[in-house]
N, C-alpha and C positions, 0 to 999 in steps of 0.2 A: 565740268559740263553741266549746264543747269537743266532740269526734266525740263522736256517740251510743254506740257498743261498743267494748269494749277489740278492738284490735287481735291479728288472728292471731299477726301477728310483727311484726319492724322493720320491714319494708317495707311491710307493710299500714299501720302508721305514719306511712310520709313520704306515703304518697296519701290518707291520712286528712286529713291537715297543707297539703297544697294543696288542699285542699274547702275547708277549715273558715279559713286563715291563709293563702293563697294570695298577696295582697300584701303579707302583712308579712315582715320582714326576719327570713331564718333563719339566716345567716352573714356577717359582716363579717370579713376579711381583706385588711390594708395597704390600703386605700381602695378595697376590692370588695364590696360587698352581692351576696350572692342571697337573693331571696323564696323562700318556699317553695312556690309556683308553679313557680318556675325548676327549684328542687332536685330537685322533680319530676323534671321533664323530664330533667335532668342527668344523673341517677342511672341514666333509664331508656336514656340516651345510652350509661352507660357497661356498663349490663348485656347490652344488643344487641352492644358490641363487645368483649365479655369472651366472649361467645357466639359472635362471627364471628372469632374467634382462634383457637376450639377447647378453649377451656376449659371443660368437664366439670362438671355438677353434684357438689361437694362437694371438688371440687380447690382446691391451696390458689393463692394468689395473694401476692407478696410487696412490702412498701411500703420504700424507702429513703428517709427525709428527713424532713427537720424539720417541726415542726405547720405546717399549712394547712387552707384550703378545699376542695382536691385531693383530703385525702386522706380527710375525709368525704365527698365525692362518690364515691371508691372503693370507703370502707366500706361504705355502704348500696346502690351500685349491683352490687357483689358480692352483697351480700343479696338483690336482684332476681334473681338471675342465680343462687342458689341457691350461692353461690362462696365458699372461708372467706377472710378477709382476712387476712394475715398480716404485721402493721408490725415492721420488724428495729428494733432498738438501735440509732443509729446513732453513739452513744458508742463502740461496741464496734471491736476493732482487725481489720481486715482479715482474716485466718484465721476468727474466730469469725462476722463477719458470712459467711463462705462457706459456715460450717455448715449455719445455721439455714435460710439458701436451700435449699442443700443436703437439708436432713433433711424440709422441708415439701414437697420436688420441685414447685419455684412451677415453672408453664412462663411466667409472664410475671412480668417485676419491674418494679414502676415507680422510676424512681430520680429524687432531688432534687438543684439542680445543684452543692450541697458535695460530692456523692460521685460524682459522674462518674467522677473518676479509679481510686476504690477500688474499683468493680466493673470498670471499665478492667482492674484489676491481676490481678482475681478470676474474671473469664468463662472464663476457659479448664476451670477447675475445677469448673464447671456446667454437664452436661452435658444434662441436665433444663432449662435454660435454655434457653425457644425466641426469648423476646421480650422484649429494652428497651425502654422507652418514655420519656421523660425529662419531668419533671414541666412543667419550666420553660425547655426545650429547653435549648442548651448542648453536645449529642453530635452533631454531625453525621452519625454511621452510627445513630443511635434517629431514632425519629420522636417526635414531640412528640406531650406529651398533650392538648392544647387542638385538634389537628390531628385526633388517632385520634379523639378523644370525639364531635368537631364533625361526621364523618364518619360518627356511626353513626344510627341512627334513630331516633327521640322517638317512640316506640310503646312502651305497656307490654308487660312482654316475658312476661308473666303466666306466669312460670315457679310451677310447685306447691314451696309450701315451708311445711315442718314445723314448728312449731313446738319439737323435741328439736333440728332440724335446729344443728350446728353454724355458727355468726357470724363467729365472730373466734377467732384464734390468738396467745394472748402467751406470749410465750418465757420464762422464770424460771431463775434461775442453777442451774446443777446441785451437787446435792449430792455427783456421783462426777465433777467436771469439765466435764461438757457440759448444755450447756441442755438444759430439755424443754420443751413447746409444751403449754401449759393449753388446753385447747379448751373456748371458753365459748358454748352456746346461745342462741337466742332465747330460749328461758325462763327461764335464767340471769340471763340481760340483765337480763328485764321482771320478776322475781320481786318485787324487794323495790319495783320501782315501784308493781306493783298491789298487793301485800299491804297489806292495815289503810289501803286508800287515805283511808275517810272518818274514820280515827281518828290521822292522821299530827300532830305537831307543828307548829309556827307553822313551826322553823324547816327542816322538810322537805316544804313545801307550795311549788308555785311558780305563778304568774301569770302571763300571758302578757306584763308590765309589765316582768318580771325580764330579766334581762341578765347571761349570764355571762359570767364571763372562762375559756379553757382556757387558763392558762398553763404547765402540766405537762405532759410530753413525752408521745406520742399513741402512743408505743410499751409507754408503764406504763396499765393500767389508769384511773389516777388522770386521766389525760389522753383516753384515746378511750372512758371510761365515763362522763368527767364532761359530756363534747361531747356523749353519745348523752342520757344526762342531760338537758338542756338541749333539745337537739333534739326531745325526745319530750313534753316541756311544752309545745312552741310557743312557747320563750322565744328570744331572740335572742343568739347566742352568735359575741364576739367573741373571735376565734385569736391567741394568740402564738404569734409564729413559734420563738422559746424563750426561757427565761426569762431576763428582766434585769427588773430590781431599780428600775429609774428608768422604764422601759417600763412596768412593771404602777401604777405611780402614775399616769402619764399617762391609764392605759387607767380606772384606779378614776375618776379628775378627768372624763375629756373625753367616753368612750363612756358612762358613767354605770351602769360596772356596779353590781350590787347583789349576787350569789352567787359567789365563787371557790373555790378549794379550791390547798392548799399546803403544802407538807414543810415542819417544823420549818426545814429549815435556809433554804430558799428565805425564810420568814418572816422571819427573822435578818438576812437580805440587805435585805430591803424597808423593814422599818422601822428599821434603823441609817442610811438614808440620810437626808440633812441636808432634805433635802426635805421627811420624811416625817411632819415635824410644822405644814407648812403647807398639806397637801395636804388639798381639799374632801371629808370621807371620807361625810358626809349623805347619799348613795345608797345607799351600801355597807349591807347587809343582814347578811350572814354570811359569815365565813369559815368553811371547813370543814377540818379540816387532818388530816395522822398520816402512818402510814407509818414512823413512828418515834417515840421518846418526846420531849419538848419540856421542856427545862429551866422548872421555878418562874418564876425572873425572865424568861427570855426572854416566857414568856405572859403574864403580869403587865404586860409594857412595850408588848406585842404591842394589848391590850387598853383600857392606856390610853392610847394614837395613834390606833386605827383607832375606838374608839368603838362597836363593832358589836357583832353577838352569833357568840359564839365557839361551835363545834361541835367536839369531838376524834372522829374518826373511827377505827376498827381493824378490818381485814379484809385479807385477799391478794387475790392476782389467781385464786386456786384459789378463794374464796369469790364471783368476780363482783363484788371489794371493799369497801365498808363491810359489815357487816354490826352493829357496835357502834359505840355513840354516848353521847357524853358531852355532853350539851346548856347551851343557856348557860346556863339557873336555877342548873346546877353548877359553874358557875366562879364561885366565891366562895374569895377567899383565905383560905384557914383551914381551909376544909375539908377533910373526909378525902378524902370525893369526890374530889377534885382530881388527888387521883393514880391515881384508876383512868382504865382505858379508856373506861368509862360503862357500857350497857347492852343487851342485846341487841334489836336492832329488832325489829316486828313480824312474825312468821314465821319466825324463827330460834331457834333450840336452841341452850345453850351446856351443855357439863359439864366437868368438870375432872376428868381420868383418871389411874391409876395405871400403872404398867408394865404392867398384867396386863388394863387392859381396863375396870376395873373405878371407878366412879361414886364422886368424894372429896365431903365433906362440906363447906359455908361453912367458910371459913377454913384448907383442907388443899391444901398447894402439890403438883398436876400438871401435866400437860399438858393443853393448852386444846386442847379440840375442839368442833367444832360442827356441826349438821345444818340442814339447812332446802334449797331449791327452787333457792338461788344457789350451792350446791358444783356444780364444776365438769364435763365430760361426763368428764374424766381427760383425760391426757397423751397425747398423740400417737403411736401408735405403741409406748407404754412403758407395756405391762398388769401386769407386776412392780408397776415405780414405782406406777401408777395405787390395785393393791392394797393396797400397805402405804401410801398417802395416805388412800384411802377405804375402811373398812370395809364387811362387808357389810350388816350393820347401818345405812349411809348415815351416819355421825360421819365427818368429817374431820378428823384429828388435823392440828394445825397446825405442830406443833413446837415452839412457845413454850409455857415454862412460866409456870403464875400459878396465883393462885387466886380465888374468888367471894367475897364477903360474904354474911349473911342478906338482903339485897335485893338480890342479884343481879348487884351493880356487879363489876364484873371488874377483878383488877388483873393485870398484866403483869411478871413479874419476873426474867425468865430466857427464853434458848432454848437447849433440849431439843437442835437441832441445832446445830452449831457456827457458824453464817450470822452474817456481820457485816451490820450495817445502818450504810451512809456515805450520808449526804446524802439517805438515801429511796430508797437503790440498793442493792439485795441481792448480796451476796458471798459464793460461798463457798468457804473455804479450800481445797479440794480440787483448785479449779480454779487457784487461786494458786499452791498447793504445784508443780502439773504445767508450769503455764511457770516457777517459779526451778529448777526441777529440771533444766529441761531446759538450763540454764547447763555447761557444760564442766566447771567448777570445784569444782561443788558436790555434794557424795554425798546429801545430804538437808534438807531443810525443813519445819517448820511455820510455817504461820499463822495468829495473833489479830488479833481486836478490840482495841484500845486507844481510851480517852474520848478526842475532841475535843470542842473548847468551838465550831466551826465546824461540823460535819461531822456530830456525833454521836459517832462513834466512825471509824478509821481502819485502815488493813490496815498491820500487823508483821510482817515474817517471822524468824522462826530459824534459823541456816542454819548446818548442819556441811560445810566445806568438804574436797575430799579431800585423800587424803595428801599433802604437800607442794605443796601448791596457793596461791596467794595470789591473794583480789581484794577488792573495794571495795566499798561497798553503793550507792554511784550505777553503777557497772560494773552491779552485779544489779538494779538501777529501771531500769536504760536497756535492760538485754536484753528484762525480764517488758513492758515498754511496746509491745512490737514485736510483742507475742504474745498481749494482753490489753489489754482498753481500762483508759484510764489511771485510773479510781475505783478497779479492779482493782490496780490495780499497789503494791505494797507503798512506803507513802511514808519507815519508816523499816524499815534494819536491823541485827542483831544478829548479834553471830560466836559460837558455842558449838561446845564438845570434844565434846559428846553429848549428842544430845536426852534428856528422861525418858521411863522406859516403863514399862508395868507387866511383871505375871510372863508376862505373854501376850504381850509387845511392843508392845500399844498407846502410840503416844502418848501422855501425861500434858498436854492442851493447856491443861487448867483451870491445872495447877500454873507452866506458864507465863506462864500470863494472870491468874491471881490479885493479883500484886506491885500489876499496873497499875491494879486496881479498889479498892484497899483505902481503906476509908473511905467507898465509896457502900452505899447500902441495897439499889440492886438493882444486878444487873446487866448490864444495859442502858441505855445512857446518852441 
């Protein structure tokens, strides 16, 4: 039975969701059901004790750890409690997770029990840090989360909350070095849920029958938008704690899901395994996938194993995520279709811009920007950044270039800024260039993109070393490893007399990165 009115926010949501779905199951995790009944209760357990800490409406709060049950009871019990959630990387290497704690000034982090040690390493440097709490205990100076939550009160905490009011905080690789914090709304959230509800597609309509899988990390969009996704239909959503490749067969077989969503390359992982052509895939409804471009044959083989109907999805974590779609009537080999991104959903703008601002014609390659109710509230803290992301005009330029056809289909050909995309993990050189720099040895660096047949594409660095200097390029992967999570870290490297530049001293990084691409149609692989 679906709630009578759309919900104010997310949390009007989860109480809407134990009225109406109260005994069915809202989350399975490693052999733990909660109803949405419980979640209720759960959530409102954790907003009383986010409130009996002293945590402040609109303060942020910060999550360490891998997918769970936990840490959607965090997200939406923060939502109760008017709180923005804020899930770290937990790829990310030691320094950079101390940033982002840092830059959001969480006064409570909750942490999962892989990284005990690492904020171990990191507390002294948080000074803003008033409270650990450990997911899964494991710290003996944290109290445990199962402990604080059990201890707080199952009273709604009927805190007033906005609908503009900020949700969630995900962090995005910075274009000058350091992250910035996308702050995404409840209306963000809910935009493209309720937009054109009664004119949606087969394959973006859900049932209370469905069952998804979150296999993608809860710190990407891809992962705690597609859980909130699921959640908000009343469909029953089972958590990978992270992604393996023999795991999500199991989960497709035994839990009986029917909706996932997953990175080209994660794809690549799934059904190369030997398994993956005996495996029961008759539940399975749709995968939904992007984040990056998907080679021809790998979707091709993708499509005849799993049997399903295929969705290409394209949007950032600035757009609140999908915001375009390529549906499965359009996966037909031959097609031209095939190599675009698809089509702009319901209630989204798309145009394709010049340098100057200015609106190109079908078929004239700019910069893809787009408007509608799911651009983001802007960056944290960073009204520069925020400005030249978002115009005042409400277009958010995205940075990749492409261009449109006469109906609309978008293709993707290029990015505008220099950002590698490995595995469905944004990089960007600027942040790479500042740990090999910071090598002893080395006077300067650039970093490319280079095609992998795995990955996508992978991080090169260039590197002029100083005068009389000699090292190694596993000497410069093993220093940048210590400084930058390892997606980050340059996997091969190159020795040069001098970089190119132009008359103004720019780098020339195209002219670098050209060799490696010669022979594809776009540039992005």
């Amino acid at each position: 039975m679906a709630v009578s009115r759309e919900p104010a926010h997310l949390a009007d949501k989860v109480r809407g969701l134990a009225n109406s779905r109260g005994r069915e199951t809202a989350l399975e995790f490693e052999g733990r059901e909660t109803s949405f009944a419980e979640f209720d209760v759960l959530t409102n357990r954790v907003a009383n004790g986010l409130i009996a800490l002293g945590v402040r409406r609109h303060e942020r709060i910060a999550f360490l750890g891998k997918n769970s049950d936990v840490f959607f009871e965090l997200l939406l019990g923060a939502m109760k409690a008017n709180v923005v959630m804020t899930p770290v990387n937990w790829r990310l290497a030691a320094p950079e997770i101390a940033f982002i704690v840092a830059d959001c000034k969480a006064p409570v982090l909750f942490v999962g029990p892989e990284f005990v040690a690492q904020i171990r390493s990191i507390q002294s440097q948080l000074p803003e840090l008033r409270v650990v709490i450990a997911t899964e205990g494991g710290a003996a100076e944290w109290q445990s989360y199962q402990a604080w939550r059990d201890a707080q009160s199952s009273d709604d905490p009927k805190v007033e909350i906005g609908r503009q009011d900020v949700a969630i905080q995900l962090y995005t690789s910075g274009t000058t070095g350091k992250p910035k914090g996308a702050m995404l709304s409840h209306a963000n959230l809910l935009n493209l849920i309720e937009t054109g509800d009664g004119e949606k597609p087969e394959w973006n309509r859900w049932t209370e029958d469905d069952v998804s899988l979150v296999a993608m990390p809860i710190f990407h969009i891809g992962g705690s938008g597609w859980g909130l996704l699921g959640l908000y239909h009343g469909a029953k959503g089972v958590i990978a704690r992270e992604f393996d490749p023999t795991k999500v067969l199991d989960f497709i077989e035994h839990a009986k899901v029917t909706k996932l969503f997953l990175v080209p390359a994660a794809m690549q992982f799934v059904v190369r395994q030997p398994r993956a052509r005996t495996v029961d895939f008759s539940r399975l409804k749709y995968v939904l996938y992007g984040a990056s471009p998907i080679p021809a044959a790998l979707l091709k083989e993708c499509i005849d194993v799993f049997g399903c109907g295929f969705v290409q999805v394209y949007g950032m974590t600035e757009t609140t995520g999908s915001i375009v779609a390529l549906p499965p009537e359009d996966h037909v080999e031959g097609l031209e279709r095939m190599r675009s991104a698809g089509r702009a959903l319901p209630g989204v703008e798309l145009a394709i811009l010049d340098i100057d601002g200015k609106h190109l014609p079908p078929g004239e390659v700019g910069e893809i920007a787009t408007r509608s109710g799911s651009n983001m509230v802007g960056y944290w803290n960073l009204p520069e950044a925020s400005a030249k992301t978002m115009g005042r005009d409400g277009w958010l330029r995205t940075g990749d270039a492409g261009y449109m056809d006469k109906d609309g289909y978008l293709y993707v050909q290029d990015r505008i800024k220099d950002m590698i995309i490995s595995g469905g993990e944004n990089v960007y050189p600027a942040e790479v260039e500042s740990a090999v720099c910071d090598h002893p040895d080395v006077a300067e660096a650039a970093v490319i993109g280079v095609p992998d047949d795995t990955w996508g594409e992978v991080v090169k660095a260039i590197v002029v070393l100083k005068p009389g200097k000699q090292t190694t390029a596993s000497d410069i992967i093993g220093f940048t490893r210590a400084r930058i999570a390892a997606f980050k870290t340059p996997k091969t490297v190159d020795f040069i007399d001098a970089l190119p530049r132009n008359a103004s001293g720019k780098i020339l990084r195209r002219h670098l990165r050209d060799p490696y691409w010669v022979g594809r149609e776009r540039q992005v692989n």
